[in-house]
Residue frames as a rotation matrix with the C-alpha (Angstrom) as fourth column:
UNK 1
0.002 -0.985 -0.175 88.24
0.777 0.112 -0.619 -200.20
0.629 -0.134 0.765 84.06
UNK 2
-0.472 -0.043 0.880 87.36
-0.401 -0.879 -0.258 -196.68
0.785 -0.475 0.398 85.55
UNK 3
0.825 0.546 0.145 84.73
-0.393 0.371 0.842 -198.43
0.406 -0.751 0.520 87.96
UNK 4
0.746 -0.323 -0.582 87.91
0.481 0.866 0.137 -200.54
0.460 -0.383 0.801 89.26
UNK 5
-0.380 -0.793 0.476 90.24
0.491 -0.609 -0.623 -197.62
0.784 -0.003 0.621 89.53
UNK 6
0.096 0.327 0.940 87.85
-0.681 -0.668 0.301 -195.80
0.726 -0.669 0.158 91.96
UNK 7
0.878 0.478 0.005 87.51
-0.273 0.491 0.827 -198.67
0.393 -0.728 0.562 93.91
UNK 8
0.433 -0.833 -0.345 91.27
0.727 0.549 -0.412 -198.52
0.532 -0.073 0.843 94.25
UNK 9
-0.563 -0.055 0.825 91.60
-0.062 -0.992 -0.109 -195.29
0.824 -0.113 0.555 94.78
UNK 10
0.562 0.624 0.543 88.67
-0.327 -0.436 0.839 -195.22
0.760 -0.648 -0.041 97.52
UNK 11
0.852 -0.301 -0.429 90.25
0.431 0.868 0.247 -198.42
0.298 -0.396 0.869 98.95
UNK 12
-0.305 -0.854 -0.421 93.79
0.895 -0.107 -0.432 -196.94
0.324 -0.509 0.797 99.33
UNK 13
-0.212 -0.053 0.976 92.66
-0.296 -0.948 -0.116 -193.33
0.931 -0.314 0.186 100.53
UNK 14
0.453 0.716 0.531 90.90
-0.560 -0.235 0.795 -195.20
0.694 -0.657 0.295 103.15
UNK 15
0.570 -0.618 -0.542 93.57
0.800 0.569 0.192 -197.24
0.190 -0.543 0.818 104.58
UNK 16
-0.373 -0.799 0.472 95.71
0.518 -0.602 -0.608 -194.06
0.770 0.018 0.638 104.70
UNK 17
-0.117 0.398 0.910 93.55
-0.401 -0.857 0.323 -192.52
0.908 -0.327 0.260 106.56
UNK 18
0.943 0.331 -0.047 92.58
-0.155 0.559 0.814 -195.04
0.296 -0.760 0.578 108.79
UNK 19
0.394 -0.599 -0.697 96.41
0.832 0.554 -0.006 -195.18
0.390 -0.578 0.717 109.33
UNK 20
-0.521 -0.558 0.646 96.96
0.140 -0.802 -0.580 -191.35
0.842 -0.212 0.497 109.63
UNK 21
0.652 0.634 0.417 93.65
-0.474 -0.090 0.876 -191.67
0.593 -0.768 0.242 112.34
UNK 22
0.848 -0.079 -0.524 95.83
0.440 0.657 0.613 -194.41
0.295 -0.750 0.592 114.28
UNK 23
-0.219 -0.961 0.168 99.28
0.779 -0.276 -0.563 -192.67
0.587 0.008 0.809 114.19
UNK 24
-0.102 0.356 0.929 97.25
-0.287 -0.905 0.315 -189.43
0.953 -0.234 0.194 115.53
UNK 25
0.085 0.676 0.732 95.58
-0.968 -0.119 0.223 -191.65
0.237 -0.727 0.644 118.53
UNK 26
0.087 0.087 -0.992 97.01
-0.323 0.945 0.054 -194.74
0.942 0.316 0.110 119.24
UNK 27
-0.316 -0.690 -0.651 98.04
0.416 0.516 -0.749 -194.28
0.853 -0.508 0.124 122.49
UNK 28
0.144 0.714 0.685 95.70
-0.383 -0.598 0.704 -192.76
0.912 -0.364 0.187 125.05
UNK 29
-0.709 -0.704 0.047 96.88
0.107 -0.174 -0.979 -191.93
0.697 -0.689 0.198 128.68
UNK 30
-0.210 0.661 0.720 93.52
-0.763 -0.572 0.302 -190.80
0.612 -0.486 0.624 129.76
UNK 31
0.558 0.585 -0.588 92.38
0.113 0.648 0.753 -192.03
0.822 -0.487 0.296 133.71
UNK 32
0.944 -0.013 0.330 93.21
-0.331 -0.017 0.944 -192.41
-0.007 -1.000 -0.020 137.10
UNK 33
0.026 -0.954 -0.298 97.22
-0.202 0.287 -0.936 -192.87
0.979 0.085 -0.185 137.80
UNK 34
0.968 0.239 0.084 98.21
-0.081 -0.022 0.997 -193.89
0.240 -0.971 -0.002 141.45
UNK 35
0.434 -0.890 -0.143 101.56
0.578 0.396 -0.714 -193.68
0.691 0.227 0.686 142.65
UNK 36
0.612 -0.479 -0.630 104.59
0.537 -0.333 0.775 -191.68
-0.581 -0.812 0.053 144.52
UNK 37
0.731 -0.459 0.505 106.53
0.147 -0.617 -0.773 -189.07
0.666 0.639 -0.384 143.90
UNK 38
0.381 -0.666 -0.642 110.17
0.893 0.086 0.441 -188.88
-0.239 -0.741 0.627 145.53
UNK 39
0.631 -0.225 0.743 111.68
0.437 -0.688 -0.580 -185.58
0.641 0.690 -0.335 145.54
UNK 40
-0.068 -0.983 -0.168 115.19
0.991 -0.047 -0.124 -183.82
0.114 -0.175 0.978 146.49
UNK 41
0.969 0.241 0.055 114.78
0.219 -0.940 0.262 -180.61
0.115 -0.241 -0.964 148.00
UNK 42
-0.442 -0.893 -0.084 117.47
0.870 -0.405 -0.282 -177.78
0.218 -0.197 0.956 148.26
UNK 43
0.802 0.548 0.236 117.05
0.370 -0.767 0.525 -174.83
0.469 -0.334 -0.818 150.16
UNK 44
0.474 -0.584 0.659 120.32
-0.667 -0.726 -0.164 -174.34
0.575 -0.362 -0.734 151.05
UNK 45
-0.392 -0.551 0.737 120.39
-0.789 0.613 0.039 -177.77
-0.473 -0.566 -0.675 152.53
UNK 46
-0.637 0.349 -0.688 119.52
-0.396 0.617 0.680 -181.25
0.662 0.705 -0.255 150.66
UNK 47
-0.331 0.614 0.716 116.32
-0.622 0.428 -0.655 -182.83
-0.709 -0.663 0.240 152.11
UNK 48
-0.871 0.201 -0.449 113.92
-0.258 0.590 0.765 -185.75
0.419 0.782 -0.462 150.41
UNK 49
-0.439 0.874 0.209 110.51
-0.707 -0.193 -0.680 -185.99
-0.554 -0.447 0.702 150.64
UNK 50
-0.907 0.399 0.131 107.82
0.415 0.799 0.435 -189.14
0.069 0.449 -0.891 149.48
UNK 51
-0.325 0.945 0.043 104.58
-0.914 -0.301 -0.273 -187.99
-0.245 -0.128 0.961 148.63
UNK 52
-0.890 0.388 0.239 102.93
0.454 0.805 0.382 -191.91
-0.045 0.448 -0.893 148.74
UNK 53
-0.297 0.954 0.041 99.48
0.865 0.287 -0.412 -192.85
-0.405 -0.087 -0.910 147.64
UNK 54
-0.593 0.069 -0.802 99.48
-0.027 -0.997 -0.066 -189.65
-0.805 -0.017 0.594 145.24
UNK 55
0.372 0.662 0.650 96.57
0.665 0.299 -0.685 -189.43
-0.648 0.687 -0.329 142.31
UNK 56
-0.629 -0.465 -0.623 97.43
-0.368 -0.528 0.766 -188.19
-0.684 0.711 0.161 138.40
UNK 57
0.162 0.931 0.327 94.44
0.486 0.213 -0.848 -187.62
-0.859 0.296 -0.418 136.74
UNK 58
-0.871 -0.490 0.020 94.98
0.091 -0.123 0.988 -187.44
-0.482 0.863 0.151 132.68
UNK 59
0.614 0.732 0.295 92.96
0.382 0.051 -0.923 -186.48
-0.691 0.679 -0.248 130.11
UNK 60
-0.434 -0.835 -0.337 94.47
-0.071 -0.341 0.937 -186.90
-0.898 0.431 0.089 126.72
UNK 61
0.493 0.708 0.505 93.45
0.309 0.400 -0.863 -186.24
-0.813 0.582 -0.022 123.21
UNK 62
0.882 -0.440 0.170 95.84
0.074 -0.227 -0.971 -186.58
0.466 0.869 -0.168 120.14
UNK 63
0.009 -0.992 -0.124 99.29
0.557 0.108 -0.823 -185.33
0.830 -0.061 0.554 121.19
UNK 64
-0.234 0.562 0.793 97.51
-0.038 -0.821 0.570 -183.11
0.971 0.104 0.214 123.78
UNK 65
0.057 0.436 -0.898 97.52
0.649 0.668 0.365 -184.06
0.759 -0.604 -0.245 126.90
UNK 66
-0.285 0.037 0.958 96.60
-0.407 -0.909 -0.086 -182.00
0.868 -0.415 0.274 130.43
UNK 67
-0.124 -0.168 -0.978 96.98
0.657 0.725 -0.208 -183.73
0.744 -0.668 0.021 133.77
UNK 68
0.062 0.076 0.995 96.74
-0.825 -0.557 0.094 -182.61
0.561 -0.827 0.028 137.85
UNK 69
-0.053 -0.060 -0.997 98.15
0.586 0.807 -0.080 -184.09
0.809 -0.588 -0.008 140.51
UNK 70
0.813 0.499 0.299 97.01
0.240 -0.756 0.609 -182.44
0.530 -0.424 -0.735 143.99
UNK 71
0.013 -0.764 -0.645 101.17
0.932 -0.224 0.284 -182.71
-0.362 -0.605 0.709 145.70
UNK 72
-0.715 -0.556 0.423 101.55
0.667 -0.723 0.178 -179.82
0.208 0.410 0.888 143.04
UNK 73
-0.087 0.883 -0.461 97.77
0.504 -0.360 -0.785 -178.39
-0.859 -0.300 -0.414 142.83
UNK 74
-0.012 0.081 -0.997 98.20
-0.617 -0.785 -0.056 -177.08
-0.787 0.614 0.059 139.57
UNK 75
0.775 0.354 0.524 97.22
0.207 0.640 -0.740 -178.29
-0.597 0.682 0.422 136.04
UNK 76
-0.135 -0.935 0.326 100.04
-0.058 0.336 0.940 -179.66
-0.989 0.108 -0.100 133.45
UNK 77
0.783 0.476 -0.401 100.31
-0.486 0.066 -0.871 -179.40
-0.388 0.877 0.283 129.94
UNK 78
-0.323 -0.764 0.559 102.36
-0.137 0.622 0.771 -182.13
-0.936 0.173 -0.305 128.14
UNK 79
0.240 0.129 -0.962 103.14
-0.970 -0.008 -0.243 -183.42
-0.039 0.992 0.123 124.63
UNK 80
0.265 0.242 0.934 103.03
-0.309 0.938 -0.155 -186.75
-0.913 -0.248 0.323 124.02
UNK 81
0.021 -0.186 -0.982 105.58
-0.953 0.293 -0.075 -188.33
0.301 0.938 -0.171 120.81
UNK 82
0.730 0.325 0.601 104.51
-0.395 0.919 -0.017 -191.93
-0.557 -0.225 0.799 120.68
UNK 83
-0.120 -0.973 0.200 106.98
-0.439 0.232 0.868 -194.78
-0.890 0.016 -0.455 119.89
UNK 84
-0.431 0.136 -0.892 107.64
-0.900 -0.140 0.414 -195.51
-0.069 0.981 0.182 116.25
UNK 85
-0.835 -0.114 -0.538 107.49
-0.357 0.856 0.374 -199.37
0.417 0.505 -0.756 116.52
UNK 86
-0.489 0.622 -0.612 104.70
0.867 0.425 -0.260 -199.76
0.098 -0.658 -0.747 119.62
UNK 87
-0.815 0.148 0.560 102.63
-0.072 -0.985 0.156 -196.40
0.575 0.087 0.814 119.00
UNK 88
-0.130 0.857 0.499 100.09
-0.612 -0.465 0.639 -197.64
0.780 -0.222 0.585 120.97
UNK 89
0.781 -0.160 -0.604 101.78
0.521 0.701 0.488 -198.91
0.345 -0.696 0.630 123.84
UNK 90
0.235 -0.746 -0.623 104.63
0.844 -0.161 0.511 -196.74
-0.481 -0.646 0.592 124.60
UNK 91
0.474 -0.278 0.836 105.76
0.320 -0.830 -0.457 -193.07
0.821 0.484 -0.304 124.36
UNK 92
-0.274 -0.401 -0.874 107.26
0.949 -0.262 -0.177 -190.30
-0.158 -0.878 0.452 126.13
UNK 93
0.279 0.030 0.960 106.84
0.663 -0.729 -0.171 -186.99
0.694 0.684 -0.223 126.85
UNK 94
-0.750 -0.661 -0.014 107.43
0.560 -0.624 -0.545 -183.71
0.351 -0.417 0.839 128.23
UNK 95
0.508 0.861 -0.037 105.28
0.753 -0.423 0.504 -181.39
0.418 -0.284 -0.863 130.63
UNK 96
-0.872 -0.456 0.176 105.41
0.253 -0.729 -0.636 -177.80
0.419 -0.510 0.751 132.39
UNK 97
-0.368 0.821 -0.437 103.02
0.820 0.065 -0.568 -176.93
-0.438 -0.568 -0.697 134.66
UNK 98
0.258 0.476 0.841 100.50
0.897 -0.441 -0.025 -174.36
0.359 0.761 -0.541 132.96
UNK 99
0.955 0.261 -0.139 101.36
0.290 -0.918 0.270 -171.29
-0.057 -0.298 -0.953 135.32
UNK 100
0.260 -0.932 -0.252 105.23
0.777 0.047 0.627 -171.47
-0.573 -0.359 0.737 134.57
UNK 101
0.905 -0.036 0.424 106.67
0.317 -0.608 -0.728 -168.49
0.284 0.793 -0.539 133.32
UNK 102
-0.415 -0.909 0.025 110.33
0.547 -0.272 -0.792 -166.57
0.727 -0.315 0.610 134.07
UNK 103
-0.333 0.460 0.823 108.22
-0.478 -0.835 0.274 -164.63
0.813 -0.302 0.498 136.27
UNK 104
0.465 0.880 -0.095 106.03
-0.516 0.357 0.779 -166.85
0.720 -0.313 0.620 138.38
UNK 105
0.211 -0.359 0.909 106.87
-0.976 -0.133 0.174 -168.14
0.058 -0.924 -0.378 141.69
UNK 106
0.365 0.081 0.927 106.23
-0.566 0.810 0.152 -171.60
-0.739 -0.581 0.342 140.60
UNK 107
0.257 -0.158 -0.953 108.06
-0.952 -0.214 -0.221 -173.65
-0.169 0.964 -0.205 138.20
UNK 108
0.088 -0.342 0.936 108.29
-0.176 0.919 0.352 -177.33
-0.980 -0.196 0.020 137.18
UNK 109
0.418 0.144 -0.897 109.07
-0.896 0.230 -0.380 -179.08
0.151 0.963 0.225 134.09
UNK 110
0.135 -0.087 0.987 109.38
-0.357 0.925 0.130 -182.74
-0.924 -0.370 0.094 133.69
UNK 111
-0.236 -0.354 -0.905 110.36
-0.864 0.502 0.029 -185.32
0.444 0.789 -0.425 130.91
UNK 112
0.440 0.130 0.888 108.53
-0.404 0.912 0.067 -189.03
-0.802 -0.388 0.454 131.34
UNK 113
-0.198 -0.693 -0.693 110.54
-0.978 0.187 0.092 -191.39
0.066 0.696 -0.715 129.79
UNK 114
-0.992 0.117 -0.053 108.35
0.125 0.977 -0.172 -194.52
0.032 -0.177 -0.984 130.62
UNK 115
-0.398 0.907 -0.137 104.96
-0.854 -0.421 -0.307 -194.15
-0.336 -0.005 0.942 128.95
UNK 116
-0.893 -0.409 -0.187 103.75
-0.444 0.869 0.220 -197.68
0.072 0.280 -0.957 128.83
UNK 117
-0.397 0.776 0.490 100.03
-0.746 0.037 -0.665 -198.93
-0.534 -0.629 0.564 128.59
UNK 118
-0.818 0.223 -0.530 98.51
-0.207 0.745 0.634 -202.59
0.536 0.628 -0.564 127.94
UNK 119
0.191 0.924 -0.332 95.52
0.006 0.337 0.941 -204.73
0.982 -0.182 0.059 128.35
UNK 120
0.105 0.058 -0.993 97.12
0.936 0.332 0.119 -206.28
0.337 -0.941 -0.019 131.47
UNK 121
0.799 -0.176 0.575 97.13
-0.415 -0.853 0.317 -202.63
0.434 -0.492 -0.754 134.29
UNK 122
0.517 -0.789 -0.330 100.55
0.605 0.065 0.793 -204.30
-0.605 -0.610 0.511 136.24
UNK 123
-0.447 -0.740 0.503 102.80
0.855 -0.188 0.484 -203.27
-0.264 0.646 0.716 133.06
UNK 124
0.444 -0.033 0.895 100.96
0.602 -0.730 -0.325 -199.45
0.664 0.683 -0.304 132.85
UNK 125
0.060 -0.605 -0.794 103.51
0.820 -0.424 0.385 -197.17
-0.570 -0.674 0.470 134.13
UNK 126
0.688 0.061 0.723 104.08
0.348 -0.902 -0.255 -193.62
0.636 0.427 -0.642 133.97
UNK 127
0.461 -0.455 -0.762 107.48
0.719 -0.312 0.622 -192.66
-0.520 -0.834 0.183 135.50
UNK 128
0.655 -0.402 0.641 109.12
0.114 -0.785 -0.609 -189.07
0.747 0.471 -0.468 134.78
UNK 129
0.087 -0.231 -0.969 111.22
0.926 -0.341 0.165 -186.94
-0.368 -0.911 0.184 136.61
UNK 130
0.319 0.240 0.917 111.01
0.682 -0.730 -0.047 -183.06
0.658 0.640 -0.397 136.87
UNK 131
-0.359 -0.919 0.160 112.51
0.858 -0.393 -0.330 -180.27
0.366 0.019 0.930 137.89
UNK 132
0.575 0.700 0.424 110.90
0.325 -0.671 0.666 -176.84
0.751 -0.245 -0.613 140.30
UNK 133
-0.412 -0.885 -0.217 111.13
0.649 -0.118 -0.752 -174.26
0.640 -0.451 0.623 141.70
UNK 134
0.067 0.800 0.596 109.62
0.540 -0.531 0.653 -172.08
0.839 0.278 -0.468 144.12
UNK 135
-0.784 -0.587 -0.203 108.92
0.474 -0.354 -0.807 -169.55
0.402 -0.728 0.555 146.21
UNK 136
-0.080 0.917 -0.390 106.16
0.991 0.116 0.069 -169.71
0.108 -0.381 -0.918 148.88
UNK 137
0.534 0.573 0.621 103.98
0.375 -0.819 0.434 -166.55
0.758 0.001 -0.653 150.20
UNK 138
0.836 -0.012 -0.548 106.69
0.544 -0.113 0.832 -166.18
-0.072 -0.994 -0.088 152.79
UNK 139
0.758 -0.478 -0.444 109.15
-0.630 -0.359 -0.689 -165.66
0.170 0.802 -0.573 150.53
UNK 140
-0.017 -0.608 0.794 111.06
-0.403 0.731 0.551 -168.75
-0.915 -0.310 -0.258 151.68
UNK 141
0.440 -0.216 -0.871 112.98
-0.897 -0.067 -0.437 -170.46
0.036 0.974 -0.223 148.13
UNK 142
-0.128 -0.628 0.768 113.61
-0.382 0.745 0.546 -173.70
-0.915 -0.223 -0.335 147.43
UNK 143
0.115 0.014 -0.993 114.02
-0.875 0.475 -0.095 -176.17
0.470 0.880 0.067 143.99
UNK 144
-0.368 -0.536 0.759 114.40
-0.398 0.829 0.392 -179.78
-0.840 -0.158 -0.519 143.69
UNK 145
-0.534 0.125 -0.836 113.84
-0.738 0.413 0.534 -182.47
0.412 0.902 -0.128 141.42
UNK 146
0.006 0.843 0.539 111.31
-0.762 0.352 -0.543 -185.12
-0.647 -0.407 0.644 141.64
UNK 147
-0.909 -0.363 -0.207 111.04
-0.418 0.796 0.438 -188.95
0.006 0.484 -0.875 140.53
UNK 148
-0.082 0.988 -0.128 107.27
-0.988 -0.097 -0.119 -189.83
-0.130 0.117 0.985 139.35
UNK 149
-0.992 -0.087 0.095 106.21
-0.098 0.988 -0.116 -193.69
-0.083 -0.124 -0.989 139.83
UNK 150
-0.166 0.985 -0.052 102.21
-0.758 -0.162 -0.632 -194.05
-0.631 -0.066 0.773 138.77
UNK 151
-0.846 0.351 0.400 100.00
0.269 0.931 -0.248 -196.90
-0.460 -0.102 -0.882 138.05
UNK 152
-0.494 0.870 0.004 96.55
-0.365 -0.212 0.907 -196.65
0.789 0.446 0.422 135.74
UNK 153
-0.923 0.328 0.199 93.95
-0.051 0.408 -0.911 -197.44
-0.380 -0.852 -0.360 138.21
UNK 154
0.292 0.916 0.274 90.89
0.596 0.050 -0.802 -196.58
-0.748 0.398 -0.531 135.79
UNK 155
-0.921 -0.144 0.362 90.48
0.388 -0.409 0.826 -195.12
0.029 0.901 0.433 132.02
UNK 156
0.596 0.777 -0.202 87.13
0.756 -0.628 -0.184 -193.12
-0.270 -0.043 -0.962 132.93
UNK 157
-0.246 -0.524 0.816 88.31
0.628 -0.727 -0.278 -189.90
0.739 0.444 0.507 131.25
UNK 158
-0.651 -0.289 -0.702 89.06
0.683 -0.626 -0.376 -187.11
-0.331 -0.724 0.605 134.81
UNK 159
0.574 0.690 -0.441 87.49
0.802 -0.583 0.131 -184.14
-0.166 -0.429 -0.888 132.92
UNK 160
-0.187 -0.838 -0.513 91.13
0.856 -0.396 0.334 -182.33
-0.483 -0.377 0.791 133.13
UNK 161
0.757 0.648 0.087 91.09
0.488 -0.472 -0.735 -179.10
-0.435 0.599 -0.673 131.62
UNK 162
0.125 -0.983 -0.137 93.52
0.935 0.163 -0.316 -177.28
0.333 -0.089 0.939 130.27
UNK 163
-0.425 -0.612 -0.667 95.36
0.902 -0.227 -0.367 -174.75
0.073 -0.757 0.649 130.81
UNK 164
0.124 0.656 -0.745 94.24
0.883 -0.415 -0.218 -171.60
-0.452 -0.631 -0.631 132.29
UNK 165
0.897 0.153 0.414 94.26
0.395 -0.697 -0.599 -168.30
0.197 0.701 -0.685 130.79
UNK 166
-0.278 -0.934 -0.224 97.46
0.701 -0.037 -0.712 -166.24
0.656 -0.355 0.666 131.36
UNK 167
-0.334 0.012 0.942 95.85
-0.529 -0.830 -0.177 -163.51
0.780 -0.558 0.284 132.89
UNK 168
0.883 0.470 0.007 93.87
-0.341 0.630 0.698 -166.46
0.324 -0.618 0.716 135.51
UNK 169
0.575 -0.563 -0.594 97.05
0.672 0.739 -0.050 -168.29
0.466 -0.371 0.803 135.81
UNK 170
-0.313 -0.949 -0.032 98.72
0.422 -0.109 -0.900 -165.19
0.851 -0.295 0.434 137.33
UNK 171
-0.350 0.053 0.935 96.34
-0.739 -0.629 -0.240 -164.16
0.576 -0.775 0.260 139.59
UNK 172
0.469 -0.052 0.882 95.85
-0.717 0.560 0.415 -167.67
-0.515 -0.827 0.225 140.95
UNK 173
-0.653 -0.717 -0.242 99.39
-0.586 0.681 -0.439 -169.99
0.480 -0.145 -0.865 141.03
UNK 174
0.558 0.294 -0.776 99.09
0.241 0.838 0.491 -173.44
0.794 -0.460 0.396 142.12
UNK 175
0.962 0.260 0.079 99.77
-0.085 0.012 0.996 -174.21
0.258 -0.966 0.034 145.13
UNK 176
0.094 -0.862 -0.497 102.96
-0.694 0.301 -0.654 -175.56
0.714 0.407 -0.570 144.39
UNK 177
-0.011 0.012 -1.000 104.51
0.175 0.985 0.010 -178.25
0.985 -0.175 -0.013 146.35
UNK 178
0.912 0.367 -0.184 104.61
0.174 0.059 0.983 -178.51
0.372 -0.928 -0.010 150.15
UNK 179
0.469 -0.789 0.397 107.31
-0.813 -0.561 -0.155 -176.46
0.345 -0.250 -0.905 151.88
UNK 180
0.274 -0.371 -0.887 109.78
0.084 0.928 -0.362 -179.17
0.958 0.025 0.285 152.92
């Protein structure tokens, strides 16, 4: 009877686990994105810029995820809360670029609300929109907001790192975006 109990015991510890492993990692972002970003400048006047043909290179592990796209030049750090019913197909999450601070010339934060990856690559999408501000080396100030539209193009894993120290991230800011 003990011999059968363990083998219940082993038996359910290891399905738990194996379901607390999937719940941890079902959904994995890492690879090549392609896409556009549309974005609403203000500066005092409303403009709109298209960055096509832009790249969003992900590496993601667990809820963890750290990204770079080169419109911004700086590396992203995002959380990632996967959906209850399709955890490994669809989530959302939230990012800030790694050098934001109340301080720091650059600032973005975003919120994807379309985190969406199957076998077939038409139906993976990654669309956010976020939210920056800055002020170049000229001291010229603008903000806008920005609609994100990306495609998987490959799951080879970028490399990304994350985020820089704080003392690194203030003596070199991303570029930020292009002055409009």
């Amino acid at each position: 009877m003990r011999h059968i109990y363990r083998i219940i015991s082993l038996i359910a510890l290891s399905a738990w686990l194996s379901l607390t492993v999937v719940a941890a990692w079902a959904l994995d972002l890492t690879g090549t994105w392609e896409g556009t970003q549309v974005c609403e400048y203000f500066d005092g006047k409303p403009r709109i810029r298209t960055f096509p043909h832009d790249v969003v290179t992900i590496s993601h592990t667990g809820h963890d995820l750290f990204f770079f796209t080169p419109v911004v030049g700086g590396i992203f750090h995002a959380q990632v809360i996967e959906d209850a019913q399709l955890p490994a197909q669809k989530a959302q999450m939230i990012f800030v670029e790694c050098a934001t601070t109340e301080a720091s010339t650059y600032q973005e934060l975003g919120r994807a609300t379309t985190l969406r990856v199957s076998a077939r690559g038409s139906s993976t999408l990654f669309e956010a929109t976020s939210n920056f501000f800055q002020v170049n080396p000229e001291g010229f100030r603008f903000m806008g907001t920005c609609l994100w539209s990306y495609r998987r193009v490959n799951t080879i894993d970028p490399g990304v790192g994350e985020c820089p120290a704080a003392a690194s991230a203030v003596s070199a800011p991303p570029t930020g975006r292009p002055t409009p």
